[in-house]
PLY file of the C-alpha trace (Angstrom):
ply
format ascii 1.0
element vertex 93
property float x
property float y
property float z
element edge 92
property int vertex1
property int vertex2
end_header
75.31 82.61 92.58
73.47 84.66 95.28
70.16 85.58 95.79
68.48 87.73 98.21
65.10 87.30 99.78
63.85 90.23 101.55
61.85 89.43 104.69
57.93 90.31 104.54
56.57 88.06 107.41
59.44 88.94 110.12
61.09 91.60 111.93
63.75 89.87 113.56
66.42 87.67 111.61
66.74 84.87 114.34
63.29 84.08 114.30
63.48 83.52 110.27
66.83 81.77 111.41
65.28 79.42 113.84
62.15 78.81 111.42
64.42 77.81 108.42
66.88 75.45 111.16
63.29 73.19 110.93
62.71 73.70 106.98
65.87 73.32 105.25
66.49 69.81 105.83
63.35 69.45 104.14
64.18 71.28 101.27
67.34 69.10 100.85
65.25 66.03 100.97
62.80 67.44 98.17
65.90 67.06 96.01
67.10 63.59 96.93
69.98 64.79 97.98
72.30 63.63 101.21
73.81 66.64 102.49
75.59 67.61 106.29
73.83 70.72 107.43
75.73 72.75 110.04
74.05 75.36 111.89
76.15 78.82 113.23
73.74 80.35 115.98
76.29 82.77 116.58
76.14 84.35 112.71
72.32 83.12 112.36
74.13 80.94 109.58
72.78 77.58 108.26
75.44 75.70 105.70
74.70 72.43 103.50
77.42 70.47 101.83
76.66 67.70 99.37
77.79 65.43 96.63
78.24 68.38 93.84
76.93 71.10 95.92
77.58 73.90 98.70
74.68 76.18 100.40
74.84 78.85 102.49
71.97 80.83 104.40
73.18 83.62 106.16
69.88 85.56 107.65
71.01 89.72 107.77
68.76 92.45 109.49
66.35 93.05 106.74
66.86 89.60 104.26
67.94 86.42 103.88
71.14 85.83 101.70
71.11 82.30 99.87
74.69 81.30 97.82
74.62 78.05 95.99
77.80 77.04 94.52
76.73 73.89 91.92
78.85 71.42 90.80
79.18 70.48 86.98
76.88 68.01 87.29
74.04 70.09 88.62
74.02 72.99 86.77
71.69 72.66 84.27
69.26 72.43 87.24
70.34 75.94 88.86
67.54 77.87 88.17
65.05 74.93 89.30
67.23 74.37 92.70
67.30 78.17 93.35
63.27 78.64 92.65
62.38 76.20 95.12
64.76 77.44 98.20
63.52 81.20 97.61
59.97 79.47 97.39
60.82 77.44 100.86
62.39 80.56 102.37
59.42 82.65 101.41
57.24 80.74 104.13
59.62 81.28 106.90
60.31 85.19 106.16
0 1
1 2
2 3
3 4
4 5
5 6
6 7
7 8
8 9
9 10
10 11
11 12
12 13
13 14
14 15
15 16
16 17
17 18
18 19
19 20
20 21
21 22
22 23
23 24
24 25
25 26
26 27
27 28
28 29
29 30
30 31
31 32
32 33
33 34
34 35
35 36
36 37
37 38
38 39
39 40
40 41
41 42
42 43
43 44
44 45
45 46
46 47
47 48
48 49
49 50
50 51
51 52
52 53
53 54
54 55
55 56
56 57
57 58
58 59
59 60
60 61
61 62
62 63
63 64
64 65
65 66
66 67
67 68
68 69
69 70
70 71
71 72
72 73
73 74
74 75
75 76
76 77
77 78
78 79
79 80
80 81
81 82
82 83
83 84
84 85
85 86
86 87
87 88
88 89
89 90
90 91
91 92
């Protein structure tokens, strides 16, 4: 699943990439969650890997692009998951 937040407080897509390096561990924590989160300066990419899930931020010129892929177990909490990191990326961009 992919969603697309368009950026509203930036200009320039590393900022909103260096700003969400700080927040998204946060947002992992929030759901209790251990994940590895690798960060691709290069790309201004930010991927988390955990038990049941994959995330991947990848920050374009005019939005951030989120993909979640969910395992079986966390599905029925997809909608809930994806709220809150558009909600967290919303403060960054």
């Amino acid at each position: 699943m992919e969603l697309k937040v368009p950026y509203a407080q930036i200009t320039d897509k590393k900022q909103g990439y260096e700003e969400a390096k700080k927040l998204i561990p946060e947002v992992i924590a929030k759901f209790g969650v251990a994940a590895d989160v690798h960060n691709d300066d290069a790309t201004s990419t930010l991927k988390a890997k955990g038990s049941g899930f994959e995330a991947k931020i990848e920050f374009k010129d005019s939005e951030a692009v989120v993909n979640v892929d969910l395992g079986f177990l966390l599905k029925p909490f997809k909608g809930k998951i994806l709220e809150t990191i558009e909600k967290q990326i919303k403060k960054v961009v």
